[in-house]
SELUMDO-55703 format. One record per residue (C-alpha): residue in one letter; chain; x, y, z. Coordinates in steps of 0.5 Angstrom, whole numbers, plus 500, padded with zeros to 3 digits. Example, Ala and Ser with C-alpha at 12.3 -4.5 7.8 and 13.67 -1.06 7.14 Angstrom:
BEGIN
{rec 'a', 'A', {525, 491, 516}}
{rec 's', 'A', {527, 498, 514}}
This chain:
BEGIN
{rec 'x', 'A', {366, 499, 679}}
{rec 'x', 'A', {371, 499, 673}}
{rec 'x', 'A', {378, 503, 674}}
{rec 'x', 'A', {383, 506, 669}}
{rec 'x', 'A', {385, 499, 667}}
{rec 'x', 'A', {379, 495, 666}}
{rec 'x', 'A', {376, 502, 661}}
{rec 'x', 'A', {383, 502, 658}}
{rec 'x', 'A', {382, 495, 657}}
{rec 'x', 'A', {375, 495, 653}}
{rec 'x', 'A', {378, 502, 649}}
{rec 'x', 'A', {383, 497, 647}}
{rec 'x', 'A', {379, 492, 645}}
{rec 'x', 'A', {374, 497, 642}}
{rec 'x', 'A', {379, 500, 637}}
{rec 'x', 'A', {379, 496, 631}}
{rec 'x', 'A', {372, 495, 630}}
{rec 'x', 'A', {370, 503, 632}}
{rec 'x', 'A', {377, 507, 631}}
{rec 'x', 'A', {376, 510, 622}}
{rec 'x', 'A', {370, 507, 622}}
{rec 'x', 'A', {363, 510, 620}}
{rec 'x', 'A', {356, 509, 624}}
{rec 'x', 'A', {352, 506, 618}}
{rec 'x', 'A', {346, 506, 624}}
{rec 'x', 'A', {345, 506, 631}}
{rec 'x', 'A', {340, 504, 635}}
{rec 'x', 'A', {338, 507, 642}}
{rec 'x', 'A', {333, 501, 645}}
{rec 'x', 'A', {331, 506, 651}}
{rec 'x', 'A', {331, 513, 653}}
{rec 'x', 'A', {335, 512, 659}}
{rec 'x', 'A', {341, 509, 664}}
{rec 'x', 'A', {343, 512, 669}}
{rec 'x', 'A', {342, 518, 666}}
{rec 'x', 'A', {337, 521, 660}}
{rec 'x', 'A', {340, 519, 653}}
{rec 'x', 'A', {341, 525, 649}}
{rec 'x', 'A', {335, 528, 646}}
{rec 'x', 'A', {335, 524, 638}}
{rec 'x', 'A', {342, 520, 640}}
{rec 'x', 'A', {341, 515, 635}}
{rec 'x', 'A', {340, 520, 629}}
{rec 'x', 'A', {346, 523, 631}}
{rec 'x', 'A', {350, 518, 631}}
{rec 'x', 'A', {348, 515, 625}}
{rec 'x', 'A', {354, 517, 619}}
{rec 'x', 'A', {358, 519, 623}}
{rec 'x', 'A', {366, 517, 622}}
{rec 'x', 'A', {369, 515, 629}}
{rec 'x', 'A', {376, 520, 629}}
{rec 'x', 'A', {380, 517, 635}}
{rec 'x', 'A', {378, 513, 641}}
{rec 'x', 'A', {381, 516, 647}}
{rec 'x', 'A', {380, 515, 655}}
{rec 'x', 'A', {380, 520, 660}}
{rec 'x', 'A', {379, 517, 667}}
{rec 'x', 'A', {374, 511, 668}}
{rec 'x', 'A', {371, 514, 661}}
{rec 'x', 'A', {371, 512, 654}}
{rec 'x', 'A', {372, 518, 649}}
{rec 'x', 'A', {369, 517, 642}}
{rec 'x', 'A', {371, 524, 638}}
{rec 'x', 'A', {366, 524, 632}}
{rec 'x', 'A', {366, 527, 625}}
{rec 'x', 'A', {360, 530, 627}}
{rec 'x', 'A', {364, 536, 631}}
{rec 'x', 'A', {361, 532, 638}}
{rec 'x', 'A', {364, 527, 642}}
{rec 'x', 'A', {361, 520, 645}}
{rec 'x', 'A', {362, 519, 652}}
{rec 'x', 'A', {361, 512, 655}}
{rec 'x', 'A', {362, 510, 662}}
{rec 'x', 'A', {361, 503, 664}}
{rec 'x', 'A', {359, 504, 671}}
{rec 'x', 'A', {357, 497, 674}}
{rec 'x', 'A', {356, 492, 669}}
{rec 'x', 'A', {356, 496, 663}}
{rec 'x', 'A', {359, 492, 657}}
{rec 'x', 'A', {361, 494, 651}}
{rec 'x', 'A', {361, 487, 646}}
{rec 'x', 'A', {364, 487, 639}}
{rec 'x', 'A', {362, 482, 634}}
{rec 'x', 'A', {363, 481, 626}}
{rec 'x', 'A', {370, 482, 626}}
{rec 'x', 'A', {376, 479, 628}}
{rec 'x', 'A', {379, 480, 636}}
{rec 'x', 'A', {386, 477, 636}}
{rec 'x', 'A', {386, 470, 633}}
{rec 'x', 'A', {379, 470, 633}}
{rec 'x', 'A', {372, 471, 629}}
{rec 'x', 'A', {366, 473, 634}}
{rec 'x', 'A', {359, 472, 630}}
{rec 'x', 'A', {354, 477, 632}}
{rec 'x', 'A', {350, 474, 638}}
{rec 'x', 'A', {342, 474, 638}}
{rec 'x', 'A', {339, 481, 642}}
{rec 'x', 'A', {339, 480, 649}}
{rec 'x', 'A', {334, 484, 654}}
{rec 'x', 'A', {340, 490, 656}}
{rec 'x', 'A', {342, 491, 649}}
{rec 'x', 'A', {341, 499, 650}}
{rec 'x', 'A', {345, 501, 644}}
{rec 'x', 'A', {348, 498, 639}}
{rec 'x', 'A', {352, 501, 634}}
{rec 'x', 'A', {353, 498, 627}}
{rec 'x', 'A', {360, 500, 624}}
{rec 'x', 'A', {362, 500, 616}}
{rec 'x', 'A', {366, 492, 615}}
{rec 'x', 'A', {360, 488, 619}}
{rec 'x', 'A', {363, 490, 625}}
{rec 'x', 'A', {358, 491, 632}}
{rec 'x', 'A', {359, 494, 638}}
{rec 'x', 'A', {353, 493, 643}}
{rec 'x', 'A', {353, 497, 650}}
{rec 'x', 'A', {349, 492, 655}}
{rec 'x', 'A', {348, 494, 662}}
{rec 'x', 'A', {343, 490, 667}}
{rec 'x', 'A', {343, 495, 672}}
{rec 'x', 'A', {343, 501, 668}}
{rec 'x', 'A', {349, 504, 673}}
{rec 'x', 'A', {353, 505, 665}}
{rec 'x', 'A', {352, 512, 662}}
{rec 'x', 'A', {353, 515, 654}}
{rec 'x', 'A', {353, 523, 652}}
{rec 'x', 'A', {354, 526, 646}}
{rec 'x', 'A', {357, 533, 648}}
{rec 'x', 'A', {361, 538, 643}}
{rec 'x', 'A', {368, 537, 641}}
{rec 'x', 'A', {369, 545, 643}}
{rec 'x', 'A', {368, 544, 650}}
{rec 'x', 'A', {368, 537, 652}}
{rec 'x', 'A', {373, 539, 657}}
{rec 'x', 'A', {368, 543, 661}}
{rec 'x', 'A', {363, 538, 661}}
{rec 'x', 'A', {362, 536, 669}}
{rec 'x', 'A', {364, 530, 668}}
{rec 'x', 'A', {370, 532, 666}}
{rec 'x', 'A', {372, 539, 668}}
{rec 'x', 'A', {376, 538, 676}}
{rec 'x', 'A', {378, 531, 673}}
{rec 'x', 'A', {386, 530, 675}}
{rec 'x', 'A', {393, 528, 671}}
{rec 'x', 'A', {393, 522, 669}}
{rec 'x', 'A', {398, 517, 672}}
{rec 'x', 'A', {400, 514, 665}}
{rec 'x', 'A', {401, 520, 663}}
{rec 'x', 'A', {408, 526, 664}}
{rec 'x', 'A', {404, 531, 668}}
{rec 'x', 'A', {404, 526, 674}}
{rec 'x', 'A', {410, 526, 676}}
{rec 'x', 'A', {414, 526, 683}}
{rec 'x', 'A', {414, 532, 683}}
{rec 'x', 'A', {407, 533, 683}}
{rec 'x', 'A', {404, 528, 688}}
{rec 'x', 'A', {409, 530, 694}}
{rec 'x', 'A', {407, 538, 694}}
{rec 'x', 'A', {400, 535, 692}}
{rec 'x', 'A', {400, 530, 698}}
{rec 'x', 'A', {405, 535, 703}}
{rec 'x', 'A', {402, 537, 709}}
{rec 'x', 'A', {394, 534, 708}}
{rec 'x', 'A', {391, 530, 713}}
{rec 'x', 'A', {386, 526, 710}}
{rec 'x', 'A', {389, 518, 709}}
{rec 'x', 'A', {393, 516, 705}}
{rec 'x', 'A', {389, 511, 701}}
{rec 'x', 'A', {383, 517, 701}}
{rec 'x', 'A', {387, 521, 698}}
{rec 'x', 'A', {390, 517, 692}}
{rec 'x', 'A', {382, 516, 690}}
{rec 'x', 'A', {380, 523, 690}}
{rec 'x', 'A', {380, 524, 682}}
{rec 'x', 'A', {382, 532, 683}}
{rec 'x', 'A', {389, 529, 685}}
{rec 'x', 'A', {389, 523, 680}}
{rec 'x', 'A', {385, 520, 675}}
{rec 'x', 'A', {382, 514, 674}}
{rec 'x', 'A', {386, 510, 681}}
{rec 'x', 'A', {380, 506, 685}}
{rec 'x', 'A', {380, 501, 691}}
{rec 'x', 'A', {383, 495, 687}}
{rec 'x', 'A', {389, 498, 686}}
{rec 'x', 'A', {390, 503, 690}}
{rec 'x', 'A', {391, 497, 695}}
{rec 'x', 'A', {396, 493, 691}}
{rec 'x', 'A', {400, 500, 690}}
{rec 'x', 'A', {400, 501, 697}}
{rec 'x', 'A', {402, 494, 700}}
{rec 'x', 'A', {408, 495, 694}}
{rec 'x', 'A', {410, 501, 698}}
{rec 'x', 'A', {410, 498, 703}}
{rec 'x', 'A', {405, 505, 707}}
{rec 'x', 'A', {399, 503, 711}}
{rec 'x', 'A', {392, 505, 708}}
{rec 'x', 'A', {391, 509, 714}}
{rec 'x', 'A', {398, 513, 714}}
{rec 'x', 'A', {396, 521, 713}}
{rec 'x', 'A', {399, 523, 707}}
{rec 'x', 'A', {402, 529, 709}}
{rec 'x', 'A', {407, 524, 714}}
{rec 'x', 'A', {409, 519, 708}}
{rec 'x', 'A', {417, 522, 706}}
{rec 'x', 'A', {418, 522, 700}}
{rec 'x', 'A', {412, 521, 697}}
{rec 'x', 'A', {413, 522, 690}}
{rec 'x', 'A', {416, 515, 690}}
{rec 'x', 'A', {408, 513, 690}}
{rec 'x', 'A', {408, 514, 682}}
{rec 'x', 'A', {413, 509, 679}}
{rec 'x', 'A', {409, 504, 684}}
{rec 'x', 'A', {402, 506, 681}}
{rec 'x', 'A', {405, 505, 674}}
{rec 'x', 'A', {408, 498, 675}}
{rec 'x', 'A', {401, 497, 679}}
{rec 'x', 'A', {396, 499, 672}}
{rec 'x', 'A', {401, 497, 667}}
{rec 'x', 'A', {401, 490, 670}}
{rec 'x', 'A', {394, 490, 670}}
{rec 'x', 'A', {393, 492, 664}}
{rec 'x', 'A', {398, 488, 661}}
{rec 'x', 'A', {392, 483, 664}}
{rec 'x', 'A', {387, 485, 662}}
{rec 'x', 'A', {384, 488, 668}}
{rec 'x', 'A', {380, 484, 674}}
{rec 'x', 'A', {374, 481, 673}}
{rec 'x', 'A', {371, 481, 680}}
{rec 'x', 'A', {363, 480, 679}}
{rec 'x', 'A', {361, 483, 671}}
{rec 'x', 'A', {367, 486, 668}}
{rec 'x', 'A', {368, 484, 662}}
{rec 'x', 'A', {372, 486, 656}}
{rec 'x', 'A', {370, 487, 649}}
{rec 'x', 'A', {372, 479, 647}}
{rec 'x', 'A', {366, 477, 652}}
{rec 'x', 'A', {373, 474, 657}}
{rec 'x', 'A', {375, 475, 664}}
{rec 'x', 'A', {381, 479, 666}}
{rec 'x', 'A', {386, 476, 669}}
{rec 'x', 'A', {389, 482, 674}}
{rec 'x', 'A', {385, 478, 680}}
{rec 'x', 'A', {390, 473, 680}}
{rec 'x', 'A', {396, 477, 682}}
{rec 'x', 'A', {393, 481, 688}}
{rec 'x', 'A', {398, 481, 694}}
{rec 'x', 'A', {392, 484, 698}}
{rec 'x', 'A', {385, 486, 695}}
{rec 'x', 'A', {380, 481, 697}}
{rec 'x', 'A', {386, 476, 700}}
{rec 'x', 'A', {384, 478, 709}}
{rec 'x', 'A', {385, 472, 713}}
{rec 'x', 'A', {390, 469, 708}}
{rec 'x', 'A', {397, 469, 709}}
{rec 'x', 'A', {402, 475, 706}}
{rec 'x', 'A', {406, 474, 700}}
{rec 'x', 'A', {413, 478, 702}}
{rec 'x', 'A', {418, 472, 703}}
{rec 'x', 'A', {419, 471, 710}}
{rec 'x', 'A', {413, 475, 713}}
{rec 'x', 'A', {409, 470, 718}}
{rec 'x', 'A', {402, 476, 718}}
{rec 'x', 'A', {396, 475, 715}}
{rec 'x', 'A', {392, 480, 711}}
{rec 'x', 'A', {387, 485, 715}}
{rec 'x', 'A', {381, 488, 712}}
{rec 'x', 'A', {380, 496, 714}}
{rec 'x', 'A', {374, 500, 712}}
{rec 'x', 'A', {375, 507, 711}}
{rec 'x', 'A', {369, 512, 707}}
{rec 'x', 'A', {365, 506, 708}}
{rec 'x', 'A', {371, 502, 703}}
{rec 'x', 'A', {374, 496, 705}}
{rec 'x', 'A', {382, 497, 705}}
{rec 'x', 'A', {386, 490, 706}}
{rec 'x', 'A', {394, 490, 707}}
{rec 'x', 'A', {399, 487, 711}}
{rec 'x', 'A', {400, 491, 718}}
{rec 'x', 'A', {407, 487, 718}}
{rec 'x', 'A', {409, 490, 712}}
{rec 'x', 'A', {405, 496, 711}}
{rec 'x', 'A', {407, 502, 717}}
């Protein structure tokens, strides 16, 4: 599943063919992904000038003229595709339809963003402006970590006196948002905390957050990581993937100069969670 960097990865990549720019057409090809589409979707969409393009958590925000606001989700191998514009120092032409092409926005300028998900796990929602932030799926959302509302201050009381692990807690949405697997464990290897450590017993557990911040900047800075589908708007990889220290890495030798362990794996909620257990305590 995309975490915060791979979707703030995609909305960057989005801005230029979406951000200012009227839908000249939509084209809704089925009725439903993981959910039903929005009764008359494409008919809604067509007209509309997208104001600004934001994320929220693993979601993408697209706030219309239209007084509504497009929510995307890319679930497990959803992919936003952009062509007829220039991304970086490259041109990409508008590829032939494929089979999973759901929707696909016509923009003003040539340019086209195509949602294609195989696996149909992906979602969009056209919800009003007014409200959006009462929508179910955003309404017990936590801060974000990028941003001045997740602060030490915060985790330490959010974390003090809870049993659950530390890992568990750091991928509750309701605590912070947008934090998956992946890079709850580089932070945690970083920090130098077993996975398994309960979260009311970490002294200092503010420190957490410049480390979670490094983590996602970096990943973002690369892209993301592409696992299995992900992808960014340009159709390449991200890079991320290359510079774990621990995820996906068990049995291999641990990075930390002059520690002689090898990663181990632990599952937890039915989640693998690697980590040196030399270096993580």
């Amino acid at each position: 599943m995309p975490e915060l960097p791979e979707v703030e990865t995609v909305r960057r990549g989005l801005l230029p063919a979406m951000e200012g720019r009227l839908i000249e057409r939509a084209e809704v090809n089925r009725p439903d992904l993981r959910w039903p589409l929005p009764e008359n979707m494409a008919k809604r969409l067509t007209g509309t000038r997208v104001l600004a393009l934001r994320r929220r958590s693993k979601y993408i925000l697209a706030d219309l003229s239209s007084g509504e606001i497009l929510l995307i989700h890319l679930g497990m191998s959803g992919r936003m595709l952009v062509s007829g514009i220039t991304l970086g120092d490259f041109f990409h032409d508008h590829a032939a339809p494929e089979k999973h092409d759901h929707v696909v926005l016509h923009l003003e300028g040539g340019a086209r963003v195509t949602f294609n998900d195989a696996r149909r796990f992906g979602a969009m929602d056209l919800l009003p402006t007014a409200t959006a932030e009462q929508h179910p799926l955003l309404a017990e959302i936590g801060p974000e970590p990028l941003g001045n509302a997740f602060n030490e201050a915060y985790l330490a009381a959010k974390l003090q006196n809870r049993n659950t692990p530390i890992k568990s807690a750091l991928l509750d949405q309701h605590l912070v948002a947008g934090l998956g697997n992946i890079y709850v464990c580089e932070t945690l290897y970083r920090a130098r905390i077993a996975p398994d450590t309960r979260a009311g017993a970490i002294p200092d557990a503010g420190r957490l957050v410049p480390i979670i911040r490094e983590v996602l900047a970096e990943a973002i800075e690369a892209g993301g990581s592409s696992l299995k589908d992900y992808r960014r708007t340009d159709g390449e990889l991200g890079y991320f993937q290359k510079a774990f220290a621990v995820y996906g890495r068990e049995g291999q030798p641990c990075q930390t100069p002059g520690c002689t362990s090898t990663i181990a794996r632990m599952v937890q909620s039915g989640r693998s969670s690697f980590y040196c257990p030399t270096c993580q305590r």
